[in-house]
Every structure is written in structure tokens, then in C-alpha cells.
C-alpha positions in Angstrom: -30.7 -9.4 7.8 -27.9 -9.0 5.2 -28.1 -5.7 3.2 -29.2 -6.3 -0.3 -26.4 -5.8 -3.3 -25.6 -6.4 -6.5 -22.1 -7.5 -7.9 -21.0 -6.1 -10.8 -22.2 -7.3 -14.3 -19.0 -8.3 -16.0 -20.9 -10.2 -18.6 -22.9 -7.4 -20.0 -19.9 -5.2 -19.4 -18.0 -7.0 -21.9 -20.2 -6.1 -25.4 -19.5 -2.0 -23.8 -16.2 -2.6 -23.7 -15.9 -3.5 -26.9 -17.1 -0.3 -28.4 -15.1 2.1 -30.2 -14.1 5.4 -28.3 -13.8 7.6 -31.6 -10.0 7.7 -31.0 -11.0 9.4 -27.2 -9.1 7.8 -24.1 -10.8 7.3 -21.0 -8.0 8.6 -18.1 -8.9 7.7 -14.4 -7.8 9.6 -12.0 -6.7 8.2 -8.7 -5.8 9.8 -5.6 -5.7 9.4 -1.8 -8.1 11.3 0.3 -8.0 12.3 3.9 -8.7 8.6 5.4 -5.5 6.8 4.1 -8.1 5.6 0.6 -7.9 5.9 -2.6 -10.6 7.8 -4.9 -10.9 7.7 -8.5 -12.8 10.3 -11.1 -13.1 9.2 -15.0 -11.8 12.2 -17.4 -12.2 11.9 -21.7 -8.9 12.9 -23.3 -8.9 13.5 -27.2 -5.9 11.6 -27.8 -3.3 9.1 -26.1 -0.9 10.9 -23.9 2.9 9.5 -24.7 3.6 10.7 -21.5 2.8 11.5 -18.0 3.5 15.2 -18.8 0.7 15.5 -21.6 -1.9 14.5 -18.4 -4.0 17.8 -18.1 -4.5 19.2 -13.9 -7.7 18.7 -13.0 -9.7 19.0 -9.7 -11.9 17.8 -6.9 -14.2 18.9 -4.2 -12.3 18.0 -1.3 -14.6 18.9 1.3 -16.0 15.5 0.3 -13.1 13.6 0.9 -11.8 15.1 4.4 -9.0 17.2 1.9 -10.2 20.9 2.3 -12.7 22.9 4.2 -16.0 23.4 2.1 -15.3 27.4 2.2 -11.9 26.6 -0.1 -12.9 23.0 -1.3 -11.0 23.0 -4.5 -8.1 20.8 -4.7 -5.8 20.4 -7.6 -4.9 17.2 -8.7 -1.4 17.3 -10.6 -0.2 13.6 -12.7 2.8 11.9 -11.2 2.6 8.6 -13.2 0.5 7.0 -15.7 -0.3 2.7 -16.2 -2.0 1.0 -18.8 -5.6 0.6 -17.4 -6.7 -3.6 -16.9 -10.4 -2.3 -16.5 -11.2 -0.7 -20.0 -8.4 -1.9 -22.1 -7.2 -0.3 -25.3 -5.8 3.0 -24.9 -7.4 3.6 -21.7 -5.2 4.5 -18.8 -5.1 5.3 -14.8 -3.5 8.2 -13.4 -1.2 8.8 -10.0 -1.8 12.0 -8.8 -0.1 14.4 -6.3 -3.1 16.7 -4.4 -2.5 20.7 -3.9 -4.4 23.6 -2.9 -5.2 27.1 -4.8 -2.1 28.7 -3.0 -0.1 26.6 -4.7 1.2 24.7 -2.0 0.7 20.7 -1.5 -2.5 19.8 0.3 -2.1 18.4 4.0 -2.4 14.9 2.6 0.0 14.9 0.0 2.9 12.8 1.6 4.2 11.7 -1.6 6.3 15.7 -1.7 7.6 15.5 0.8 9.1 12.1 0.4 9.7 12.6 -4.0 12.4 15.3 -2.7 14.0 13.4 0.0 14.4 10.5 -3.1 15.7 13.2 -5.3 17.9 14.6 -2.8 19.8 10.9 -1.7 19.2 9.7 -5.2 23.5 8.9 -5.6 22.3 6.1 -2.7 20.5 4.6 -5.1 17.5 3.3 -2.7 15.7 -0.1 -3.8 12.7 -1.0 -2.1 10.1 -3.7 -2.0 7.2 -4.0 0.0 4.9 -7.2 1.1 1.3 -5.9 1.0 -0.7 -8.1 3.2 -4.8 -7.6 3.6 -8.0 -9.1 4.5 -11.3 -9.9 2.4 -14.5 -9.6 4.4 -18.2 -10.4 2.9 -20.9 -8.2 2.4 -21.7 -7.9 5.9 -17.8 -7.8 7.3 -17.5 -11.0 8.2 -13.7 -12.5 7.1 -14.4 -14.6 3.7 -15.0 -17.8 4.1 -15.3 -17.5 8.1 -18.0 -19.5 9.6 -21.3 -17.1 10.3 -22.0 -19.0 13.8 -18.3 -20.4 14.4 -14.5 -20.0 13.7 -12.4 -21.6 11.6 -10.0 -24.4 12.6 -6.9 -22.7 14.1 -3.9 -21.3 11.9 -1.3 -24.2 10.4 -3.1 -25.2 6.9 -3.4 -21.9 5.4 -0.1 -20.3 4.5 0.6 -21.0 1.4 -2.4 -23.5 1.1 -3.6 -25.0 -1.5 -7.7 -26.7 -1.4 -11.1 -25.9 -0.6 -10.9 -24.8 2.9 -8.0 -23.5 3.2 -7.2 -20.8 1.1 -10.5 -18.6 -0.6 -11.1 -15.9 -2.9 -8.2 -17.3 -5.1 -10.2 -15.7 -8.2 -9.8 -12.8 -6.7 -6.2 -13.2 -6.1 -5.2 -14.3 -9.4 -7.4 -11.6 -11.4 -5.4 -9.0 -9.2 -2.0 -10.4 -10.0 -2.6 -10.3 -13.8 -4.0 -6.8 -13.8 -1.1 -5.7 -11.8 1.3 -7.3 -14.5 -1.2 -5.5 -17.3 -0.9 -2.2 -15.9 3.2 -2.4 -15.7 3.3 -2.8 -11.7 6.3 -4.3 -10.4 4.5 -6.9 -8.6 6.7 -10.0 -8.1 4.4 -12.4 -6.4 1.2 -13.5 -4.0 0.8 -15.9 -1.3 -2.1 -17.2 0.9 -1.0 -15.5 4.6 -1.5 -17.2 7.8 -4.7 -16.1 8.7 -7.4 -17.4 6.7 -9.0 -15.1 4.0 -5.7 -12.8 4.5 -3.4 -13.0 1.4 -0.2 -10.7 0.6 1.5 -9.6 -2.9 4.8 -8.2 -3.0 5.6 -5.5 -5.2 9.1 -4.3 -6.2 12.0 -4.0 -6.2 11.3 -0.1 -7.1 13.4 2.9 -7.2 13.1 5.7 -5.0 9.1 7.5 -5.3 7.9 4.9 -7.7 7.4 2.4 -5.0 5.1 4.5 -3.4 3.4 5.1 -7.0 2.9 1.5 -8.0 1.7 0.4 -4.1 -0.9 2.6 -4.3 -1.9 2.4 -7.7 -1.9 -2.0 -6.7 -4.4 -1.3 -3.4 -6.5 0.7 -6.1 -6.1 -2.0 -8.9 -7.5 -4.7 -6.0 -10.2 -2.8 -4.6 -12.0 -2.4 -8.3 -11.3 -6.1 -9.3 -12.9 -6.9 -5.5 -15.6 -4.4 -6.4 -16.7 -6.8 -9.3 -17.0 -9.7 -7.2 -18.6 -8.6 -4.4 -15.8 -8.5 -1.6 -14.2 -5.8 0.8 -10.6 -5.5 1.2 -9.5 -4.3 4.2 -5.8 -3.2 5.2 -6.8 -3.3 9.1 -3.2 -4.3 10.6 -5.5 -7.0 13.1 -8.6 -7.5 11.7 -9.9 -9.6 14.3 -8.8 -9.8 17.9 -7.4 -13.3 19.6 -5.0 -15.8 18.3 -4.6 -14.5 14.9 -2.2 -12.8 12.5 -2.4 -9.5 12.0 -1.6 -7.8 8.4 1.4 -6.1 7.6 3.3 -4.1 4.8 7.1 -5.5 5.4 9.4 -2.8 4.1 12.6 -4.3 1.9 15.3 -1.8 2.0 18.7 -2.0 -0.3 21.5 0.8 -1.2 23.7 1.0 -4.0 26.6 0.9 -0.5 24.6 -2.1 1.0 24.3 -4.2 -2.1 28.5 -3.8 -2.9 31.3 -6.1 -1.3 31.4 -5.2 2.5 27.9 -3.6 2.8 27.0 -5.4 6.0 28.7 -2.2 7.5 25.9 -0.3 6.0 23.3 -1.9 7.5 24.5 -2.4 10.5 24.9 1.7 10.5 21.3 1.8 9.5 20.2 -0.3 12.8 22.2 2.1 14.2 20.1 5.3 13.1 17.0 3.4 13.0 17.1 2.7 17.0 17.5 5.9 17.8 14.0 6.6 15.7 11.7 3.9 17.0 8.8 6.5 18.1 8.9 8.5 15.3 9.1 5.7 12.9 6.2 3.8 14.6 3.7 7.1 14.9 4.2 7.0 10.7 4.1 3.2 9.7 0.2 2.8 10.3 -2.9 3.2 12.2 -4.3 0.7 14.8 -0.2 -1.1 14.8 -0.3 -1.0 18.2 -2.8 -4.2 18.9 -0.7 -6.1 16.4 2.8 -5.5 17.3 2.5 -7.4 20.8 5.6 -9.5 20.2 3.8 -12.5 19.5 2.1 -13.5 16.0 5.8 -12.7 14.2 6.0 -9.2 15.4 8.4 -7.2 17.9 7.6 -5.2 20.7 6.1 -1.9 19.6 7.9 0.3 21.8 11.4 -1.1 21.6 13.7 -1.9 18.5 15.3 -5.0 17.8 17.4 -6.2 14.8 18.4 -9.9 14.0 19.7 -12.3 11.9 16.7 -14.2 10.3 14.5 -13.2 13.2 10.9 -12.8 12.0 10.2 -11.6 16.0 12.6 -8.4 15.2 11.7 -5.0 14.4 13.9 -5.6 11.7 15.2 -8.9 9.9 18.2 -9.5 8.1 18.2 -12.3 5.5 20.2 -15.1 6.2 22.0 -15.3 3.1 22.6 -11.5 3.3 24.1 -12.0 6.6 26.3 -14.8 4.6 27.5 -13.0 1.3 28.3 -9.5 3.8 26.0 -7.7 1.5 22.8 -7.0 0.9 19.4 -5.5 2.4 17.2 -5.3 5.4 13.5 -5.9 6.5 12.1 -3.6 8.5 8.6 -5.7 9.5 7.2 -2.8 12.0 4.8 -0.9 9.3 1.2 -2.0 9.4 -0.9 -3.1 6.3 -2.8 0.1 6.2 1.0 2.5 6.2 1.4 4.7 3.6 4.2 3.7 1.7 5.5 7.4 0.6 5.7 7.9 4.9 7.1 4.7 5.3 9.6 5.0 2.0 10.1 8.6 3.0 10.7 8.3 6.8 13.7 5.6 6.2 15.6 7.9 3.4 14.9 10.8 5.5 16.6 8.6 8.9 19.7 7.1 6.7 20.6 9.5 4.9 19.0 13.0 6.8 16.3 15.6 5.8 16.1 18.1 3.0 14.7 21.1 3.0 13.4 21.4 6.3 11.1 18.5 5.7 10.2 16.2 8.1 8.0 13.5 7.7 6.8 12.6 11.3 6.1 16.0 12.1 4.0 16.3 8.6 2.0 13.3 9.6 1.6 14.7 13.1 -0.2 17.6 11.8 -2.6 16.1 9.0 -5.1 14.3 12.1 -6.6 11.5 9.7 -10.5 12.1 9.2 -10.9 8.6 10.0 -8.7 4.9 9.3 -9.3 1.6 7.9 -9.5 -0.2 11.1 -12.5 -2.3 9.9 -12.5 -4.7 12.9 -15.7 -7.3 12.5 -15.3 -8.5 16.4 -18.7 -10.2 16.6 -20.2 -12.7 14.3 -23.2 -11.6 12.8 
């Protein structure tokens, strides 16, 4: 028997949100915790910070979010970028924060560092990205949306892209997302239905350097509250569901200021260069669970072996077509899985181009923070 719940009252919710704050703010403060999620905490402010820099530190117990032993459970969390909040309106706002410990030094979790100085460091490159988040929405009781309770749905064809009852669900969903992203001041620059019914994917960017990371995670927060309202689960598990079905990715776009100008075909086929000679490190950072969706089939490569082509969705990495054309350009690396942390991911390619700084070294970072647990939400039986 399904677990009794309620979905959030936006109708009463609307006469609250109308109510005046006494010139207060409401700031919410969003993080990622030891399992590749995001948390949030609500924090009054007696006036409207102009910037990012007027955000006050605050903290959390992170022995309740896999981020610190309970011994030493503070953890610091320290404002990296500020949105206009589509939730509460007004003056109201949400907060991208960095995590750090009492010695002053970034918690285990904090990959967005690491990767901010590597950005800083090859900033003359002048790194655009843009990444294709793709995810899945399952019912109360982890069943895929819309998926038959004693049955499957008709085989994939109809869906991508579809349009019509029964082919494409949770489009409320969808759309409330997209215009909450474009509220907030996220780069988001566009949504389709995926192949795989109930899956759907959003593309934010192009961003420079860090803030792709920034505005990614600050979107996969923005969804999970406006899915929250109505009911749903979103899960970034990179195959949801076993058999002859898609599996979810997060498609990394890539572009240098060298790649974009007359002749930068060179660049990227350099990049291909450095890239194959990283496959394992690269694959051990772009996601948990990749492995049972990079099988070569399903438009994915092999996960143990790189490949690069022109127009090839079966290649680690894709070149456009009309990049290919014009000499110039950038390059799509399609190995990361849905659930990849885009400051690794981001991080990992600056740091393989263009080398490390500082000692740092992303692989070996991710290596050592063991994940509490993943998002590998895999509903395998029907209920």
C-alpha cells in the first residue's frame, strides 16, 4: 500500500506570500552535502544585500549530512553567488555556498575550490561551457511518472521531443522549472522531452569558468522544490531502470577563446589529444553508477575506451558538424553521468587542457571524499 502524503498547498501559500516582511529578506542557503544533494537552511537578513559579499557566514551540523564527524560537526558555509529567489519573490533570495571546516581549510566535499582556482588560473583561455542536464521523475512510490503500475510503456520512438497525452508527462513541471530558472537569472537556454519516457533534459549555459558549476547546481535545487510542490521525485540516476532504455546524462559543451577563432579545429583536436590519455581518471569523476549506462549502445561509448568523432552521438566525445565545417568551434564530451558534479566535471577538463595549479588535483580529491551514499534510485520492480 502506497505511503500516505500530502503535496504542497500552493493555494493557501499564496495569501503568506503576500505579506509584508518589515523590509527583512528571507536568504536560503543552499549547499551540497556528502551524497552528491543539495540542502537548503532559511536565514532573516535586515536588509537586501547588493551583493554576494554583504551575505553573512553561517553554519551547519554536518554530522547530519555525511560532511563532518559529530565530535567536530561544525561546518562553515561561506556565499559564492546569490539569485533572485522564484519561491518567495520580492527581495527574497537563494544563496550558493562553498563548505569549510573550523581549521580553516575547505571541507572534503567542497569541489567547487578546487576547481574556482583552476578557472582563475587558465582564465586568459577563456573557457565557455554548457551542460545538458538530463533526469527522471518517479511517483510517490518510485515508479517512473506515468509508467504503467502492472506493465511498461510502449517502446522508445514517440517520446523525444513529444508532444500529447501519452507521450510526454509532467510538462507542468517542466515548464514551472524553466520559468523559475529564467526568474532566478540562470543561464538556462532550453528543455526537451528525452527519449525515455518521464525523462526530460534542460540545458544551461553557455557559462564562464566557476559559474557553470554555480548556476547547475543552483537549477537541480530550483527543480527539486518546484517538484516538491507537486508531488514528484527527481532523480539524476544515470540508468534509472535497467533493459532497453536510455539512461540520463549531463553532456559537457566545451569552447576556448583558441577554439572559437579562425583555425581552432587544431585546438580541439589537441584536446582529444590530452583527453585520451585521461579516460580513467576522467570517468572515476563524471558520476556514480556510469558504468551500467555507458555500454556503447543507447547513444553512449564504451566506458573504458575513448573515442572522438565527427557528429557521432556513439563517441566519448562529439564534434558538431558544422564546427567540423567552419574549422572552429567546440566539443561535446557525452561520457559524464546525470548525477556528475559539474565543478569535477568543469574542473577535471581545465585541469587536463590546460594542467594543474597548485598541487590540485581533482581525481585524486574525489578519490579521497568516499561518497556517504549516491543517487542511484533504481525502481527495478513494479510495485
Amino acid at each position: 500500500m502506497a505511503e500516505s502524503f500530502t503535496i504542497s498547498n500552493t493555494a493557501n501559500l499564496q495569501k503568506y506570500l503576500k505579506l509584508d516582511q518589515k523590509g527583512c529578506v528571507m536568504a536560503e542557503y543552499v549547499w551540497i552535502d556528502g551524497s552528491n544533494g543539495v540542502r537548503s537552511k532559511s536565514k532573516t537578513l535586515k536588509k537586501k544585500p547588493s551583493s554576494v559579499d554583504e551575505l553573512p557566514e553561517w553554519n551547519f551540523d554536518g554530522s547530519s549530512t555525511g560532511q563532518a564527524p559529530g565530535d567536530n560537526s561544525d561546518v562553515y558555509l561561506r556565499p559564492v553567488a546569490m539569485y533572485p529567489d522564484p519561491f518567495r519573490l520580492g527581495d527574497n533570495v537563494l544563496v550558493m555556498c562553498e563548505t569549510w571546516m573550523s581549521d580553516g581549510k575547505p571541507n572534503a566535499y567542497n569541489f567547487r575550490h578546487d576547481a574556482a582556482k583552476l578557472m582563475a588560473a587558465h582564465e586568459k583561455h577563456e573557457f565557455w561551457f554548457g551542460l545538458e542536464q538530463e533526469y527522471t521523475m518517479l511517483d510517490y512510490d518510485g515508479w517512473i511518472y506515468g509508467w504503467p503500475k502492472n506493465g511498461f510503456p510502449a517502446p522508445q520512438g514517440p517520446y523525444y521531443c513529444g508532444v500529447g497525452t501519452g507521450k510526454v508527462f509532467c510538462r507542468d513541471i517542466v515548464e514551472s522549472h524553466y520559468k523559475a530558472c529564467l526568474y532566478a537569472g540562470i543561464e538556462i537556454s532550453g528543455t526537451n522531452a528525452e527519449v525515455m519516457p518521464g525523462q526530460w533534459e534542460y540545458q544551461v549555459g553557455p557559462c564562464t569558468g566557476i559559474s557553470m558549476g554555480d548556476q547547475l547546481w543552483m537549477s537541480r535545487f530550483i527543480l527539486h522544490r518546484v517538484a516538491e510542490e507537486f508531488g514528484v521525485k527527481v532523480t539524476f540516476a544515470p540508468k534509472p531502470i535497467p533493459g532497453d532504455w536510455n539512461g540520463a546524462g549531463l553532456h559537457t559543451n566545451v569552447s576556448t577563446a583558441e577554439m572559437r577563432a579562425e583555425g581552432g579545429m587544431k585546438a580541439i583536436e589537441a584536446a582529444m589529444e590530452k583527453l585520451s590519455k585521461r579516460q580513467k581518471e576522467h570517468m572515476e569523476v563524471y558520476g556514480e553508477g556510469n558504468l551500467a549506462r555507458m555500454t556503447g549502445a543507447h547513444e553512449t561509448a564504451s566506458y573504458d575506451k575513448f573515442t572522438w568523432g565527427i557528429a557521432n552521438r556513439g563517441a566519448s566525445v562529439r564534434v558538431n558538424r558544422q564546427c567540423a565545417e567552419e574549422g572552429k568551434g567546440y566539443f561535446e564530451d557525452r561520457r559524464p553521468a546525470s548525477n556528475g558534479d559539474p565543478y569535477q566535471i568543469t574542473g577535471i577538463i581545465v585541469e587536463t587542457l590546460c594542467g594543474s595549479v597548485d598541487g590540485s588535483d581533482v581525481h585524486q580529491k574525489v578519490m579521497d571524499a568516499k561518497p556517504v551514499e549516491v543517487d542511484m534510485v533504481i525502481p527495478i520492480s513494479k510495485p
